[in-house]
N, C-alpha and C positions, 0 to 999 in steps of 0.2 A: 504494500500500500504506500501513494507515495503524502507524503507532507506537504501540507499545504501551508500556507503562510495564513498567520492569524488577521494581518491588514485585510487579505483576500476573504478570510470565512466571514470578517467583523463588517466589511463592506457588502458581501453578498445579501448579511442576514439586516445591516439596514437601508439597502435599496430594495429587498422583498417586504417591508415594515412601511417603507415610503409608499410604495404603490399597494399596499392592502389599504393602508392610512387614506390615500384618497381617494380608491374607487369606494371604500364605506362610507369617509364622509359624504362625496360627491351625490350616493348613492341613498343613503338612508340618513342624512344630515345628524347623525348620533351627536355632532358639536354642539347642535345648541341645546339637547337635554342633559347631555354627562358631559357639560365642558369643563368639569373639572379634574374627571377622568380621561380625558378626548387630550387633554393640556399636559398631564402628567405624561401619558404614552410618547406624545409627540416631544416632550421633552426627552424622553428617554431614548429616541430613535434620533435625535439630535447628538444626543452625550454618543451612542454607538460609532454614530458617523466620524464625531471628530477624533472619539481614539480611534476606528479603523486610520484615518487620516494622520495621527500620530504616528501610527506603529509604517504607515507608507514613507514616510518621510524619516522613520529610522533606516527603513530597509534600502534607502534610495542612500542615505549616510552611511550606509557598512557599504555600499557598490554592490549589492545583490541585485541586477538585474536576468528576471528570468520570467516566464512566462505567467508566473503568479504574481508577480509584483507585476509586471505591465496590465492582464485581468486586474489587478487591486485598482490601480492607477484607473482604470479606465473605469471600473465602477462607481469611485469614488470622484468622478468627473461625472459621471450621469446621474449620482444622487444627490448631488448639488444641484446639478437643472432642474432635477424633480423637486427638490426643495423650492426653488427658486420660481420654477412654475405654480406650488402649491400657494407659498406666499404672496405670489401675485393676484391671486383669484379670492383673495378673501377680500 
């Protein structure tokens, strides 16, 4: 089995949290009955993002370029527009 890099599993699991996050809001608007729970999640897929982003920009600081660090890289560049999309539509 091979090792994957933690920036890569931490970015997978929050750009799949990004796009459940909005097609439910988008979908069954849960924000404005449990926005206090809807706040905490989305806080939480935030804190994911920026250590997967942490742990990318260590792995780019040791010179580990490999096909899971460029997947990290590149995840963590689409869960930012999907952030950045989300943000804009409220």
């Amino acid at each position: 089995m091979k090792k994957c890099n933690t920036s890569f599993v931490l970015s997978l699991l929050a750009n799949i949290g990004f796009i459940i996050f909005i097609i439910v809001d988008f979908s069954f608007c849960f924000g404005k009955v449990y926005w206090l729970q809807w706040g905490l999640f989305l806080n939480f897929l935030i804190m994911v993002y920026f250590i997967s982003l942490m742990f990318t920009f260590y792995e780019y600081v040791k010179g580990v370029c490999n096909k899971s660090f460029i997947g990290g890289l590149t995840l963590n560049i689409s869960g930012f527009i999907l952030y950045l999309m989300y943000t804009s539509s409220l």
